[in-house]
C-alpha positions as CSV (number, residue, x, y, z in Angstrom):
1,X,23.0,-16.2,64.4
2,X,20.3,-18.6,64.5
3,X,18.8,-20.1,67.9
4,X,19.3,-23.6,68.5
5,X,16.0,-25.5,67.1
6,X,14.0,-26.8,70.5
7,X,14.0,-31.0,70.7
8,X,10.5,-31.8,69.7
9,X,9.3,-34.8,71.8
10,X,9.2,-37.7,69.5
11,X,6.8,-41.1,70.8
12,X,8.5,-44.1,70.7
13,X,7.8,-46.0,67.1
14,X,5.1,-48.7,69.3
15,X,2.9,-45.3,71.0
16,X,3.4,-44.1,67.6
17,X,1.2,-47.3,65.9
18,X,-1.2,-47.2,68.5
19,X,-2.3,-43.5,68.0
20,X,-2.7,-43.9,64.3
21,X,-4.5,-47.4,65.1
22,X,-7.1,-45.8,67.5
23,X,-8.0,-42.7,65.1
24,X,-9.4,-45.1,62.4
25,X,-12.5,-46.4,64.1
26,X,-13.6,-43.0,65.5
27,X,-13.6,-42.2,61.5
28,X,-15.6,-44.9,60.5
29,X,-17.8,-44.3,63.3
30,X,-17.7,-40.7,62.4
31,X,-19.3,-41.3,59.0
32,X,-21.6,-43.9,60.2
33,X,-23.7,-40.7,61.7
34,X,-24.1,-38.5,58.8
35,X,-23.9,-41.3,55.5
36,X,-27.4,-42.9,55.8
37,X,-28.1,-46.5,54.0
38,X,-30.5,-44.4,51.7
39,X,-27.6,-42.0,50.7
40,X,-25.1,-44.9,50.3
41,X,-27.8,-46.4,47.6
42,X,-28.8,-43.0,46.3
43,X,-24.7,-42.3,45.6
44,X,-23.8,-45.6,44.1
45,X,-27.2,-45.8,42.0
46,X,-26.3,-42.0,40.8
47,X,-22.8,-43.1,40.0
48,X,-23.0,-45.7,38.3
49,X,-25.6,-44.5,36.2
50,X,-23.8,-40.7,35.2
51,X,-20.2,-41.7,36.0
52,X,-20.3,-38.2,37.4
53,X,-19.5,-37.6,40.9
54,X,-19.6,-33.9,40.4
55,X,-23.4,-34.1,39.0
56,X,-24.1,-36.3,42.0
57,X,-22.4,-33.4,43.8
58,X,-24.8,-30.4,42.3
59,X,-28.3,-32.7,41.3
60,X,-28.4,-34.6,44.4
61,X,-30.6,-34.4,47.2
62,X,-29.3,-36.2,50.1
63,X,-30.0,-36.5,53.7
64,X,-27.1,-33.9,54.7
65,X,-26.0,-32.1,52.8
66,X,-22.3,-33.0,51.7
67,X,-19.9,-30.9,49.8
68,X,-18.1,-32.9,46.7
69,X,-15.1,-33.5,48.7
70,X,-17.4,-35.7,51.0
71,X,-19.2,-37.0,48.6
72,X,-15.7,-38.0,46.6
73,X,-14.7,-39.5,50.5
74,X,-17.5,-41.6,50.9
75,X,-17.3,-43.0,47.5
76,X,-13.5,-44.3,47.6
77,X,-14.4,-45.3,51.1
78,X,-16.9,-47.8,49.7
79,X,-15.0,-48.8,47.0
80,X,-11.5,-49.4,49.3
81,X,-12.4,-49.2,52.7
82,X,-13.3,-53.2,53.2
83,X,-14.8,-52.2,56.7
84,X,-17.1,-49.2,55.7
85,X,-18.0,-51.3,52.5
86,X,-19.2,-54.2,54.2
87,X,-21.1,-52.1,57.2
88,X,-22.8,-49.6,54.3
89,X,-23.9,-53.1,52.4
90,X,-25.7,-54.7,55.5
91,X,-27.3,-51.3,56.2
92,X,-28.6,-51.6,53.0
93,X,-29.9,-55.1,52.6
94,X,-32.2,-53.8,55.6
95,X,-33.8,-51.3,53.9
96,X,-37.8,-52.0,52.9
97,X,-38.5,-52.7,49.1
98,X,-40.4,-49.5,48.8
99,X,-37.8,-47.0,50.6
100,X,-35.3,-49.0,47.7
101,X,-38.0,-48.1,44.8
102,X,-38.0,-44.6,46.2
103,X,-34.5,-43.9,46.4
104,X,-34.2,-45.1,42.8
105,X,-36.4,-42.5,41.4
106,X,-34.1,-39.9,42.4
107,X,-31.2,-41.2,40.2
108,X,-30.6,-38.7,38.3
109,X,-30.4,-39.2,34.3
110,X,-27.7,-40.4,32.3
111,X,-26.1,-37.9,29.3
112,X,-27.4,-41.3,26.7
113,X,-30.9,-41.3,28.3
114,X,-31.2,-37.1,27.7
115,X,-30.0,-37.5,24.4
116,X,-32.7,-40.5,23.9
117,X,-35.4,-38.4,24.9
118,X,-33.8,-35.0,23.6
119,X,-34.9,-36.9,20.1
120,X,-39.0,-36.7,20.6
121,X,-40.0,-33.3,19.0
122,X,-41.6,-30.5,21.5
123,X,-44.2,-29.9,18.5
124,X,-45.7,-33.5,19.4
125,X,-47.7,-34.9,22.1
126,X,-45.7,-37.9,22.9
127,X,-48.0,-40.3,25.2
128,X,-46.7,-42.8,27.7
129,X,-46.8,-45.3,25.1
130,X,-44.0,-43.4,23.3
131,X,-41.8,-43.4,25.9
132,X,-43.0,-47.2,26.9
133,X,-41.6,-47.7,23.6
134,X,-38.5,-45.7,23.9
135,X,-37.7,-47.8,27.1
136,X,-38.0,-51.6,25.2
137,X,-36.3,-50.1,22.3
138,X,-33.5,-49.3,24.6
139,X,-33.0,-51.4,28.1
140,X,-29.2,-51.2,27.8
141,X,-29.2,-47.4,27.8
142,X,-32.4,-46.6,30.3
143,X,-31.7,-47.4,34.1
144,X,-33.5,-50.4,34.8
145,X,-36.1,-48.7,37.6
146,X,-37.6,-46.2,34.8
147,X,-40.7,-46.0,33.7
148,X,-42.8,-44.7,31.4
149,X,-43.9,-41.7,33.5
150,X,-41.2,-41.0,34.9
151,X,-39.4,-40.6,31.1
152,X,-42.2,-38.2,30.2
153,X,-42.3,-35.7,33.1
154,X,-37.8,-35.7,32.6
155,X,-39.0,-34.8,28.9
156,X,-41.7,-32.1,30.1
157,X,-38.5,-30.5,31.6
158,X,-36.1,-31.1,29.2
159,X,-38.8,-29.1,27.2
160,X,-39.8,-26.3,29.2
161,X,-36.3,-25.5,29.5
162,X,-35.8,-25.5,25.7
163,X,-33.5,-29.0,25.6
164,X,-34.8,-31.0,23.3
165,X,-33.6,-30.8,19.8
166,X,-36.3,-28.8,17.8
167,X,-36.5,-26.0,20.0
168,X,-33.8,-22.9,20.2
């Protein structure tokens, strides 16, 4: 014999609206706090440039720091979410030239850029003129705020961790 299941107070279908209504903003607000203008730019930049979110995840240094769930959130929220998209892209219109050059020195590198520069030997001394080279021989591959130096110390790492394709 089974006991009679208690009524569960159901709100009428109007109170129902208005409590799924009034949770929305305090989300947007929520993520407002912790998603800086300089992580929104850092994650898109990242993105688009690895089509990886779970590198951006593990090789991203952010403000807070997000798990990859978080980090998936916030990037479908800018994508679908026409209020958080269009409050994340005023935020970052505001930000000053050289905070925008800063942040794009931390995108991380493409698979095609690492296999570009997996190609110049260890044995060799490659000077910024090399990879000066390497970047006008290939604009459409490189991310458009490298430079020179900053290919040469990715390749001083690629080869002090034995990456590049002459060493075991």
């Amino acid at each position: 014999v089974s006991a009679p299941a208690a009524a569960s107070p159901v709100p009428p279908a109007g109170l129902a609206k208005r409590m799924k209504k009034s949770k929305q903003p305090l989300q947007v607000t929520k993520d407002l706090g912790r998603w800086k203008p300089a992580d929104d730019l850092l994650l898109i930049n990242t993105v688009l440039q690895t089509n990886d979110l779970s590198s951006v995840h593990l090789g991203v240094k952010f403000s807070c720091r997000f798990n990859l769930r978080e980090i998936q959130e916030r990037w479908y929220a800018l994508l679908y979410d026409p209020i958080i998209s269009k409050l994340a892209c005023q935020a970052m219109r505001q930000l000053h030239p050289e905070a925008i050059a800063a942040i794009q020195s931390k995108v991380l590198f493409s698979k095609a850029e690492e296999q570009l520069l997996h190609k110049v030997g260890s044995s060799s001394q490659p000077t910024l003129d090399t990879f000066q080279e390497l970047l006008h021989k290939h604009p459409d591959v490189f991310y458009p705020a490298r430079t020179a130096r900053a290919l040469q110390l990715h390749w001083q790492l690629m080869k002090q961790y034995y990456l590049l394709h002459d060493q075991s």
